[in-house]
C-alpha positions as CSV (number, residue, x, y, z in Angstrom):
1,X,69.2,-30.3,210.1
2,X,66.9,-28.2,211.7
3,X,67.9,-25.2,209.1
4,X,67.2,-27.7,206.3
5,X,63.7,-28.7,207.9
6,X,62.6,-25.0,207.9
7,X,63.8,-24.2,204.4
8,X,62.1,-27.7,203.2
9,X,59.0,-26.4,205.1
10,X,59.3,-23.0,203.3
11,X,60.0,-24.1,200.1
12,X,56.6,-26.7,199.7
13,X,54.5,-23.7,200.9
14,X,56.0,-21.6,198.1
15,X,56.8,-24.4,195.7
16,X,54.5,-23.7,193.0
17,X,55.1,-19.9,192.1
18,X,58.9,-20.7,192.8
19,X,58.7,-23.6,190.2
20,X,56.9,-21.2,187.8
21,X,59.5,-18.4,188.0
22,X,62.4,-20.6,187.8
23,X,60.4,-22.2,184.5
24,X,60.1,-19.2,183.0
25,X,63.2,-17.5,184.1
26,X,65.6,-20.1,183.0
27,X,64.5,-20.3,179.6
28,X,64.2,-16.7,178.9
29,X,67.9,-16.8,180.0
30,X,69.0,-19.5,178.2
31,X,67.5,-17.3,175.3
32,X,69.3,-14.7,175.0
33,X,72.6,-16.3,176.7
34,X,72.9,-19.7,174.5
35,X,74.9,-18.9,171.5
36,X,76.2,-21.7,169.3
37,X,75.5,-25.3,169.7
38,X,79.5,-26.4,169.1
39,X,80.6,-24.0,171.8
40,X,82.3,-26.0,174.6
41,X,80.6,-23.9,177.7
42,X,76.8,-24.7,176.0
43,X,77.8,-28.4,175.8
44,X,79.3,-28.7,178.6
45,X,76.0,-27.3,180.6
46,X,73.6,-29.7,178.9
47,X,76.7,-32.6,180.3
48,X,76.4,-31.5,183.6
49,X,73.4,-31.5,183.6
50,X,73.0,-35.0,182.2
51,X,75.4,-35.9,184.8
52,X,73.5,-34.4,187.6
53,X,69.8,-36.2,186.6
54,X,72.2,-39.6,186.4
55,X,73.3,-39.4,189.8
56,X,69.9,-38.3,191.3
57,X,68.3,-41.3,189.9
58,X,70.7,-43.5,191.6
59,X,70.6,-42.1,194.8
60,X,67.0,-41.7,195.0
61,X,66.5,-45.1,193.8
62,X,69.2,-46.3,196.1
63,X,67.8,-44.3,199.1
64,X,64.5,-46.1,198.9
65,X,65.9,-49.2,199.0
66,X,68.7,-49.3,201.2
67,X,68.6,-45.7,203.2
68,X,64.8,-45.2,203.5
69,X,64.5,-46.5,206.9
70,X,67.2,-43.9,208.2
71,X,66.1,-40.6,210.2
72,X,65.4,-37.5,208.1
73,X,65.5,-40.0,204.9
74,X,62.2,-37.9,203.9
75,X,63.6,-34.7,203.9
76,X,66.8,-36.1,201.9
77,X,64.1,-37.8,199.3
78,X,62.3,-34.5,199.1
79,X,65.7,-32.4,197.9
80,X,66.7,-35.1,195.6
81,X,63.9,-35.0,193.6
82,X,64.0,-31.3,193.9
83,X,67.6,-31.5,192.6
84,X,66.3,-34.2,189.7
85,X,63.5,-31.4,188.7
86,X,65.9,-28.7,188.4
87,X,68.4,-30.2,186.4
88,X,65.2,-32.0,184.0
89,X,63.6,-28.1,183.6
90,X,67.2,-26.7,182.9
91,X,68.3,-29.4,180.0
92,X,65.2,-29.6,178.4
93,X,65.3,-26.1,178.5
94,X,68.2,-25.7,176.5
95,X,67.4,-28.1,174.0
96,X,63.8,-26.1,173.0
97,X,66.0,-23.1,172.5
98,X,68.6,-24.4,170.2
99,X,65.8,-27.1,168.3
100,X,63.2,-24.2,168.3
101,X,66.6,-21.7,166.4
102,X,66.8,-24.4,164.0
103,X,62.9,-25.3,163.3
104,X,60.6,-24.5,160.6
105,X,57.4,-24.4,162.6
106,X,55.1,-25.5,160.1
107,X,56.9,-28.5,159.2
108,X,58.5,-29.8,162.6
109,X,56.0,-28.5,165.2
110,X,55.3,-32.2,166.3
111,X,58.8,-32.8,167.5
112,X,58.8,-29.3,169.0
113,X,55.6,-30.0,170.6
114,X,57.2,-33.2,172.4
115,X,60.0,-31.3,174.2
116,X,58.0,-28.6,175.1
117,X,55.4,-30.8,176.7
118,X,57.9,-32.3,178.1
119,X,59.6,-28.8,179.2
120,X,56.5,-27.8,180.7
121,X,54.8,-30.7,182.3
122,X,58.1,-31.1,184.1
123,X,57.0,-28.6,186.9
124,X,54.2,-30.8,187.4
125,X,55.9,-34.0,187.7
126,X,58.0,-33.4,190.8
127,X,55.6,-36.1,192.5
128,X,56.1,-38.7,189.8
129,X,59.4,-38.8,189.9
130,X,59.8,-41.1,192.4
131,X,58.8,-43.0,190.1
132,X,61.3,-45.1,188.3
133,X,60.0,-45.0,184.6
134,X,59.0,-41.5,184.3
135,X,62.5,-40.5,185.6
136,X,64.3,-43.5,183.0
137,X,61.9,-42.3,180.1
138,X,62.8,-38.4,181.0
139,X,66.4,-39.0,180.8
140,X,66.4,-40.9,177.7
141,X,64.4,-38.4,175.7
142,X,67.0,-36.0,177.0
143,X,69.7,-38.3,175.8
144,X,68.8,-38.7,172.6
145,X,68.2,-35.1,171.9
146,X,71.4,-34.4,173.2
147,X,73.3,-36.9,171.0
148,X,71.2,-36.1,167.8
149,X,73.5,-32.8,167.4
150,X,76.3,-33.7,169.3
151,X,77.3,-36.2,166.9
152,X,77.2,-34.0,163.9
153,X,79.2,-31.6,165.7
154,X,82.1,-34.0,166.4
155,X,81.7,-35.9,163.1
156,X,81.7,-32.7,161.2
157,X,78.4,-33.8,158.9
158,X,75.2,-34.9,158.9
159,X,73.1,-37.5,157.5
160,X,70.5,-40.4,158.0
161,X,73.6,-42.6,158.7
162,X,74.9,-39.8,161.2
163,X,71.7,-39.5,162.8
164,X,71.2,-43.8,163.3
165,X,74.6,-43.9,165.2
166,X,73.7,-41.1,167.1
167,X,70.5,-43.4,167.9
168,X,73.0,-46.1,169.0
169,X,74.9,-44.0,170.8
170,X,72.0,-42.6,172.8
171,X,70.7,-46.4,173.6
172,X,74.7,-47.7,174.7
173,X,74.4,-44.9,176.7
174,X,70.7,-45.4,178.9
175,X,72.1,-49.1,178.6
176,X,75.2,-48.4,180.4
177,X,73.5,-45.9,183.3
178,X,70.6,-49.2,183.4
179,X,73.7,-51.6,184.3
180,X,75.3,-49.4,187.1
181,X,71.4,-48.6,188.1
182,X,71.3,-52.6,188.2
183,X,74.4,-52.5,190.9
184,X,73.3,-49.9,192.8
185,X,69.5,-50.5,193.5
186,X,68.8,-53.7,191.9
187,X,65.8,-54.7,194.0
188,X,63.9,-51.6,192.3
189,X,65.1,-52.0,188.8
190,X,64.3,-55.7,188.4
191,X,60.7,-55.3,189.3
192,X,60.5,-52.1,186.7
193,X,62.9,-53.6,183.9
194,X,60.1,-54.7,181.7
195,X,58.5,-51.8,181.9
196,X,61.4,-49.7,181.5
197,X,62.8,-51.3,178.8
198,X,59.4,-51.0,176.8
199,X,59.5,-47.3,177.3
200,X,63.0,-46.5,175.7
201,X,61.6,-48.5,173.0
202,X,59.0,-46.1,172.3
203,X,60.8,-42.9,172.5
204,X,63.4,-44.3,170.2
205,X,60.8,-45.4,167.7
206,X,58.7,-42.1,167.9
207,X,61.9,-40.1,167.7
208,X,63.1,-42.2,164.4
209,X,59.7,-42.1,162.7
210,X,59.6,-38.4,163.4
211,X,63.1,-38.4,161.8
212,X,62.3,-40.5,158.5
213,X,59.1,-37.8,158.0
214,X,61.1,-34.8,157.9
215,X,59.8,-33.6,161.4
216,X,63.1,-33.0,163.1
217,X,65.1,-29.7,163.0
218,X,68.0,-30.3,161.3
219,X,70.3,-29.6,164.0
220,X,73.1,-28.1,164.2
221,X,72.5,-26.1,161.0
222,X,70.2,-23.4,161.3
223,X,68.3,-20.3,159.4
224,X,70.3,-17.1,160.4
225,X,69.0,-14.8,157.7
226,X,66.6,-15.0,154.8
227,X,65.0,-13.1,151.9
228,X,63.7,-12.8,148.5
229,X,65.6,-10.2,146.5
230,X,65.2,-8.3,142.8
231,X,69.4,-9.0,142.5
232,X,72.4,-10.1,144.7
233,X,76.0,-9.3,143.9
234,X,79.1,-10.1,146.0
235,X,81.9,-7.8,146.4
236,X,85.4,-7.7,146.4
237,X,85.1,-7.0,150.3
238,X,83.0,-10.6,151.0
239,X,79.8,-8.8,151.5
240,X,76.8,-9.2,149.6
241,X,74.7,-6.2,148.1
242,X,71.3,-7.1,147.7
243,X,68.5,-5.2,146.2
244,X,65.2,-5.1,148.1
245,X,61.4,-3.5,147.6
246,X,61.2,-0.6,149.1
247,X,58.5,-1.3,151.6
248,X,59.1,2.2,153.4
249,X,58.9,2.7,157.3
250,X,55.3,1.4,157.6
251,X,56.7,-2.0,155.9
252,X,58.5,-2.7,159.3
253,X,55.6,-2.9,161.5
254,X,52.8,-4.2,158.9
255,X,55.1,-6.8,156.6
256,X,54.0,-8.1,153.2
257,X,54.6,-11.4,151.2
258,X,54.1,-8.9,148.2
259,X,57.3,-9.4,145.3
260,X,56.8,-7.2,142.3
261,X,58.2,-9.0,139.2
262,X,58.8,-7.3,135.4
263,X,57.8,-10.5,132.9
264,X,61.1,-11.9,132.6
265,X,63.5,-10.9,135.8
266,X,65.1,-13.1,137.8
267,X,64.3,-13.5,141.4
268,X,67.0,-14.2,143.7
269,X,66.8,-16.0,147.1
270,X,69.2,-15.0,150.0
271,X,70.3,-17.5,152.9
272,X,72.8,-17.4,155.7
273,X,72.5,-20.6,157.4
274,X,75.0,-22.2,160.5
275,X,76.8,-24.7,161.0
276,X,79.7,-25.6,163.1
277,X,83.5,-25.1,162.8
278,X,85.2,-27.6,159.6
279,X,81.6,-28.6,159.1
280,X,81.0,-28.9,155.1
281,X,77.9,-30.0,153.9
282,X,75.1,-29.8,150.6
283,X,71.7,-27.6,150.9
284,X,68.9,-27.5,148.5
285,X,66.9,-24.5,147.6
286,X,63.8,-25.7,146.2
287,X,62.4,-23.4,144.2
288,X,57.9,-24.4,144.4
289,X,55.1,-22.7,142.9
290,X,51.1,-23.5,144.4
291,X,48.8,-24.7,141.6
292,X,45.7,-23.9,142.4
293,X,43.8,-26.0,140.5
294,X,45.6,-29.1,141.9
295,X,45.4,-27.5,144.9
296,X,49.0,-28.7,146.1
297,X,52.7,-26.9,145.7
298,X,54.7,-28.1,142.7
299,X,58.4,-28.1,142.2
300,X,59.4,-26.1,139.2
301,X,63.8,-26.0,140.0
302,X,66.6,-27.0,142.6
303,X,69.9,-25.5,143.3
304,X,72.6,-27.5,145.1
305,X,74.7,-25.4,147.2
306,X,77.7,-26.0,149.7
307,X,77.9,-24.2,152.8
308,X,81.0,-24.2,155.3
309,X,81.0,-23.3,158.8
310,X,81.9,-21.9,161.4
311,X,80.9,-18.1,160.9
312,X,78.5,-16.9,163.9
313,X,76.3,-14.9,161.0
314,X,75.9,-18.1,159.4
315,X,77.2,-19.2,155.5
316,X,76.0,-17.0,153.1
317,X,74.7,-18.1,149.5
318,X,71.9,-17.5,147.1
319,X,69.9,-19.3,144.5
320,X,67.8,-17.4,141.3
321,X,65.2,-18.4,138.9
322,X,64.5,-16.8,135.9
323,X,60.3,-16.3,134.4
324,X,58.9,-16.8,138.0
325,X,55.3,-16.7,136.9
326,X,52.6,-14.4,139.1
327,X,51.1,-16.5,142.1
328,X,52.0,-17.8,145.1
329,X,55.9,-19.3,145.5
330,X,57.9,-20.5,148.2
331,X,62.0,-21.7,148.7
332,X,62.3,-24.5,150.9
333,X,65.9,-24.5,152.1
334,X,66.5,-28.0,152.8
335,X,69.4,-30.7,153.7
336,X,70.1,-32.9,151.2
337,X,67.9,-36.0,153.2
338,X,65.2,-32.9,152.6
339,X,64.8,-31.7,156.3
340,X,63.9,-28.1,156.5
341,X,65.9,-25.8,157.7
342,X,64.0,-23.0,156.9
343,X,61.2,-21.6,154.0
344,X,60.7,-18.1,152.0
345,X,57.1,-17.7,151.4
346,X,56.2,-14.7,148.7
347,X,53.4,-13.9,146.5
348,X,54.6,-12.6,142.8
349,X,52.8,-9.5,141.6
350,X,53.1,-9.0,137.8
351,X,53.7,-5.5,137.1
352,X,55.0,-3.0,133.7
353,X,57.4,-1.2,135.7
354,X,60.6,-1.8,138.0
355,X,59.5,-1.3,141.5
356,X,61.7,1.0,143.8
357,X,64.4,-1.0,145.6
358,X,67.0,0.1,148.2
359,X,71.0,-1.5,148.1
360,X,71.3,-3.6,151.5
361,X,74.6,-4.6,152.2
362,X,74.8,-8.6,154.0
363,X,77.9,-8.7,156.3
């Protein structure tokens, strides 16, 4: 005990930069290390870790009322909700980096914003989790987040109804940890119910409405690859050759939106977008031009597309439209409900002659 005094004592004089580094550190490792969202080892992290904030909360909440009066019961406290912050930072820390893969950042920013709030003001919290709602509200969030692509992983689609039983399932769950919380430290819980109660209510009516305006990432697809291209051909091999501007070497470190169309040429749009093993779903390219005397963007053609999954470089398909006019133009790629998965943004330049293009070959 005396070991875990000193190391207590050394860790609260060093907690902050130590808390920092581990912040940092964990998601710049969960980075580059996360992979796929319907492999079994990235799943089963995010449930271990669910598993591990689950039994914190009950034994801290269980400690205070039935252990608290024991010796060293404030050094036990203090690990446990050391132990609860750890496994909070390293969930919500895989959940930015598979949301923020999948995210167009212009369009679902808000929901983005919400978990990393709650990703960083979780170093700061370590005092308020004592506290019974902040640690209920925490895990719920997480919850939810967790089931919003799980279920389409299992289910092997996506959808409004897919995402409303993955709701349901996220509330039977908190409901069932709230029962055994009920057994275990029921003194605590009953004079927080009400409160608690109110609180999943209002992160699983911000989360829907976020939903029902588009502001989600549509998880588990995402945007692997992307690009506007003067013509796309698929050969015999699988691969696609695509035929882009030549922007030269300086084009690399200075890009352009810049698309130089003959009156007349097609304009092709390239996407290679993931999505799970036996997963079969519809995308939309949406094809929108910005008028600017209505100052708004206006739809001018759609293309329907099926992508399979499974493929690590994501499914590959295109879309074209014919007598793109000069001006400003964008492709949504969206789900069929109209989430974004992702957006081209180019700027047509009319000109007389074909612009040099290089052959790039899409594996």
């Amino acid at each position: 005990m005396q070991i875990f005094s000193q190391t207590r004592q050394w860790y609260m004089r060093n907690e902050r930069p130590i808390s920092s580094m581990a912040l940092v550190g964990g998601f710049i490792i969960d980075s580059l290390t996360l992979r796929r969202v319907d492999l079994l080892w990235e799943n089963l992290w995010v449930g271990m870790h669910l598993v591990g904030v689950g039994v914190c909360i009950l034994l801290i909440n269980f400690w205070h009322n039935e252990l608290g009066h024991i010796r060293n019961s404030a050094q036990v406290h203090f690990w446990l909700l050391t132990a609860l912050q750890f496994f909070f930072g390293g969930m919500l820390s895989v959940f930015l980096v598979f949301y923020f893969r999948s995210a167009e950042l212009l369009v679902t920013w808000p929901f983005l914003l919400l978990l990393a709030s709650a990703f960083i003001a979780n170093e700061a919290l370590k005092e308020h989790y004592a506290r019974l709602t902040i640690q209920i509200g925490y895990y719920f969030l997480s919850i939810f987040a967790f089931t919003i692509f799980i279920v389409p992983v299992f289910i092997h689609r996506i959808g409004t109804n897919v995402f409303l039983f993955s709701g349901f399932v996220s509330l039977a769950v908190i409901g069932l940890f709230l029962w055994v919380l009920g057994v275990f430290a029921n003194a605590q819980f009953r004079t927080k119910r009400k409160s608690v109660v109110a609180l999943i209510l209002g992160i699983y009516i911000v989360i829907n409405g976020l939903y029902f305006l588009n502001l989600i990432p549509p998880l588990p697809l995402a945007l692997k690859d992307a690009g506007v291209y003067h013509n796309i051909v698929r050969g015999a091999d699988g691969n696609y050759a695509v035929q882009a501007e030549n922007i030269g070497w300086y084009g690399y470190f200075v890009p352009s939106d810049k698309f130089h169309v003959i009156a007349g040429d097609p304009v092709y749009a390239y996407t290679a977008i993931f999505s799970p093993a036996a997963f079969h779903t519809d995308i939309v390219h949406v094809w929108q031009k910005y008028d600017d005397a209505k100052d708004e963007w206006v739809t001018m053609h759609k293309n329907n597309l099926l992508i399979s999954g499974g493929r690590d470089g994501g499914f590959r398909t295109y879309s074209f439209k014919e007598s793109v006019e000069p001006g400003r133009w964008r492709v949504n790629v969206e789900t069929a409900n109209g989430q974004i998965i992702g957006r081209l943004r180019f700027k047509v330049i009319a000109v007389d002659e074909k612009y040099p293009v290089t052959t790039v070959i899409k594996k």
